[in-house]
C-alpha positions as a printed Julia matrix, in Angstrom:
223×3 Matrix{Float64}:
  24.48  -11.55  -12.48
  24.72   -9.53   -9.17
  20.81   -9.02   -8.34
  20.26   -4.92   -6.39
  20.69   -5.71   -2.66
  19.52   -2.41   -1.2
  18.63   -3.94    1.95
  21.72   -4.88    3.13
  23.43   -1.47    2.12
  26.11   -0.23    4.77
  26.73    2.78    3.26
  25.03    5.53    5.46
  22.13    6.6     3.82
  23.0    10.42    3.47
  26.18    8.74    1.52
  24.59    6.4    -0.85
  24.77    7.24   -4.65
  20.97    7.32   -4.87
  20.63   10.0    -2.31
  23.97   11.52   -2.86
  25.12   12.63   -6.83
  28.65   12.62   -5.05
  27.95    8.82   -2.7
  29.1     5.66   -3.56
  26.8     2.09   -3.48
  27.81   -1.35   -1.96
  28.91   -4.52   -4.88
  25.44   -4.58   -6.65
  24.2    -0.99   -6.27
  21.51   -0.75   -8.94
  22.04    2.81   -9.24
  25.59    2.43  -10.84
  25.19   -0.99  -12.27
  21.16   -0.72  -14.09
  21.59    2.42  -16.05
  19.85    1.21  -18.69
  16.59    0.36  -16.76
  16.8     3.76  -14.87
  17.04    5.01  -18.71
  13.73    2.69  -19.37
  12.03    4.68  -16.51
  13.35    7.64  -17.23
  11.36    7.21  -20.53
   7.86    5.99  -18.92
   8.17    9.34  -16.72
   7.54   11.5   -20.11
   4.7     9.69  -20.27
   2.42   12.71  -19.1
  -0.61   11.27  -17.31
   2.55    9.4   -15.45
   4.45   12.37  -14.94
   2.35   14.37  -13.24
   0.49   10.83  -11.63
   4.86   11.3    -9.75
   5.13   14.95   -9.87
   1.74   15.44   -7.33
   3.03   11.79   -5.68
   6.4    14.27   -4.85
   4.22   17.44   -4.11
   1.64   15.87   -1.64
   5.27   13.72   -0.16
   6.45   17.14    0.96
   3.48   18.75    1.98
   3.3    15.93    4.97
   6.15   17.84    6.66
   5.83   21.4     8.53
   8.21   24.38    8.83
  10.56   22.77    5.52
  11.09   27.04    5.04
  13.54   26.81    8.08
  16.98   25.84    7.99
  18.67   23.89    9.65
  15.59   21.5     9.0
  14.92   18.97   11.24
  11.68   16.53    9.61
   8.53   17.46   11.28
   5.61   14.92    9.86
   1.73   16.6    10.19
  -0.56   14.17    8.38
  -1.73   10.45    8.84
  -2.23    8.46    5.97
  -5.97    8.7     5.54
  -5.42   12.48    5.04
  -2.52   12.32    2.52
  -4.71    9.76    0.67
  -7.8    12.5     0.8
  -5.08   15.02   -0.53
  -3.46   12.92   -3.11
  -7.26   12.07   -4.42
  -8.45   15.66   -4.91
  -4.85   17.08   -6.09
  -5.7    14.08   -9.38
  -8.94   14.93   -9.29
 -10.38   11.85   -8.59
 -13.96   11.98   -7.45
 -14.91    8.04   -7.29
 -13.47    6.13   -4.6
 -12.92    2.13   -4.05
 -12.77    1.31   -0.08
 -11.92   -2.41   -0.68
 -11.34   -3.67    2.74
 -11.79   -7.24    5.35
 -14.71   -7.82    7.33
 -12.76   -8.03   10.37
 -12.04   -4.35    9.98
 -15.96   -3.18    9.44
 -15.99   -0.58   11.95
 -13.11    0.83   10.7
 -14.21    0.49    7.15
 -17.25    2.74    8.23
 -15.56    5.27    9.8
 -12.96    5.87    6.77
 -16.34    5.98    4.26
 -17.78    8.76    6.05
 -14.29   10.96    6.0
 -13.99    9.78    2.61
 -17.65   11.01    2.44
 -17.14   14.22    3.98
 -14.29   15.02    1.99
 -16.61   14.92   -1.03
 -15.92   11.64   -2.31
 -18.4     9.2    -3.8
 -17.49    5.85   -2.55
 -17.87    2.73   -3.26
 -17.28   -0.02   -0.34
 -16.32   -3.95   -0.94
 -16.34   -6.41    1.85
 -13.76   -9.5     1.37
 -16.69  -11.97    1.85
 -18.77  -10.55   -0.97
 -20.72  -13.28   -3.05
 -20.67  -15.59    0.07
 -19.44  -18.41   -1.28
 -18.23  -21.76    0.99
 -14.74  -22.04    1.0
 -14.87  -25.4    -0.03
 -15.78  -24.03   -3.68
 -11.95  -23.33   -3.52
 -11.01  -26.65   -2.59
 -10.58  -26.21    1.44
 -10.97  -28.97    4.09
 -13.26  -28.4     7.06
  -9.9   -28.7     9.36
  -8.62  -25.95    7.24
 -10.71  -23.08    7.98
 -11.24  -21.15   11.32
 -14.73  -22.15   12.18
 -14.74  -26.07   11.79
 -17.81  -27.57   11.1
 -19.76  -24.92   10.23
 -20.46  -22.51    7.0
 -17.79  -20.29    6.09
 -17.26  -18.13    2.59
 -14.28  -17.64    1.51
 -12.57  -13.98    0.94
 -13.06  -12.54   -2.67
 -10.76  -10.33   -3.93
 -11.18  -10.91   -7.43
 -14.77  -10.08   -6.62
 -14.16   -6.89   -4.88
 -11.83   -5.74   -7.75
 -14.69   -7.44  -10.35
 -17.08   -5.04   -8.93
 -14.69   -1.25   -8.34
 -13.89   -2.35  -11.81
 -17.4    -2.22  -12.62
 -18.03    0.97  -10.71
 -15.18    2.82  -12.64
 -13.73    3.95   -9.27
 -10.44    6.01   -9.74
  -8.77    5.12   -7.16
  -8.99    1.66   -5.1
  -7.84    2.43   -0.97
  -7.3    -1.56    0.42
  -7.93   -1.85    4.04
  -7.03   -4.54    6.07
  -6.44   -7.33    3.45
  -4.9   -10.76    4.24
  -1.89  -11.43    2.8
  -2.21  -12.72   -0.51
  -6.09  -11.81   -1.2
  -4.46   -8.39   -1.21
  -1.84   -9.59   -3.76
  -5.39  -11.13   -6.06
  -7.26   -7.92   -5.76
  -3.83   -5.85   -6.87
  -3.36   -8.39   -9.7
  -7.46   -7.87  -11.21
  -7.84   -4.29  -10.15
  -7.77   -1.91  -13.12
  -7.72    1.31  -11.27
  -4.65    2.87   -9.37
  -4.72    1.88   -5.51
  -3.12    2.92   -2.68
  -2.74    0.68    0.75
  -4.22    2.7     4.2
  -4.2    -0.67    6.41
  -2.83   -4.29    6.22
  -3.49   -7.11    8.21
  -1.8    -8.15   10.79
  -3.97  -10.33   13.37
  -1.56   -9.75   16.69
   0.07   -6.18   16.36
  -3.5    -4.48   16.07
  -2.54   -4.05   12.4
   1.24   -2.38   12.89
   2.74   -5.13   11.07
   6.3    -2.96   11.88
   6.33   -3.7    16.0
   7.49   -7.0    15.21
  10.24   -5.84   13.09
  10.92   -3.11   15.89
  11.56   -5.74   18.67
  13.26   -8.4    15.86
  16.01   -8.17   18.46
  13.97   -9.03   21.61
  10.51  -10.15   21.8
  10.34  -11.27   18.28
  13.41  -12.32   17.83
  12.25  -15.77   17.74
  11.17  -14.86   13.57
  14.87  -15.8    12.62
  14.85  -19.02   13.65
């Protein structure tokens, strides 16, 4: 079985047969080759709460460019994330907000509660070190952790998602997650959620400037 490859795709991107009815895809091209799961899709999208859950996904998508009434357009981008996720939240009338997000982003965590705040939100905030408990309750050495030889709890994401749950939030926004205890709280999470900020510890959380300068400063990676 050929598994989709999009990633390595050389056809040009205004070419490719999922951007182009007319374009063509490389050996593999899961638009020519899994009809029958685009057909499976095709089917969840008459769902209606999941229609219209993609149809104001598309709406608010083209409402982050300005001046789309011109032609020739050339892509002019207006709003950061934060706002989209504002506008995507009151366009599904969601009301209740989960802010699940890493202690080493507090500050920041504060400062998107109050916009979320004063954009009429009610929200309800989850620091990864809720319940305090030791890390070694999860089986880690003292050489393991970051502080040695001292008390240290352990990130909770399935208690963060235990307690949105709880709180019948509509929409979870994670902020600044580790990798993996973002991957827990996505797996026990019940509502919808949406990413603003990951983790990333040395690119002041713009995971992409390493992948910018793969071919200079971080080229070291491929090794």
């Amino acid at each position: 079985m050929i598994e989709s490859q999009c990633a390595m795709c050389d056809v040009p991107l205004q070419e490719r047969r999922c951007t182009n009815p007319e374009g063509k895809g490389i050996k593999g091209c899961p638009t020519l080759l899994k009809k029958d799961m685009a057909e499976k899709a095709r089917r969840e999208y008459e769902k209606d709460d999941v229609r219209e859950f993609a149809r104001l996904t598309s709406v608010q998508e083209g409402e982050c460019y300005a001046n789309r009434d011109k032609s020739p357009y050339l892509m002019h981008p207006v709003k950061p994330r934060i706002l989209e996720i504002c506008e995507f939240a009151g366009k599904m009338k969601f009301n209740k907000l989960g802010l699940v997000f890493c202690g080493g982003l507090a500050k920041e965590a504060e400062a998107v509660s109050g916009i979320f705040t004063q954009k009429g939100f009610d929200v309800v905030s989850v620091m990864c070190k809720v319940g305090g408990i030791p890390k070694e309750e999860i089986g880690l050495k003292d050489h393991e952790k970051i502080f040695r030889g001292r008390f240290e709890a352990m990130c909770n994401p399935i208690l963060q998602a235990l307690i949105v749950n709880d709180a019948k939030t509509q929409l979870n926004v994670l902020l600044g997650l580790c990798v993996g205890h973002d991957t827990l709280f996505l797996r026990y999470g019940t509502a919808p959620a949406t990413v603003l900020a990951v983790k990333d510890r040395v690119t002041g959380h713009n995971p992409l400037a390493a992948i910018y300068t793969a071919g200079s400063y971080y080229a070291w990676l491929g090794e």
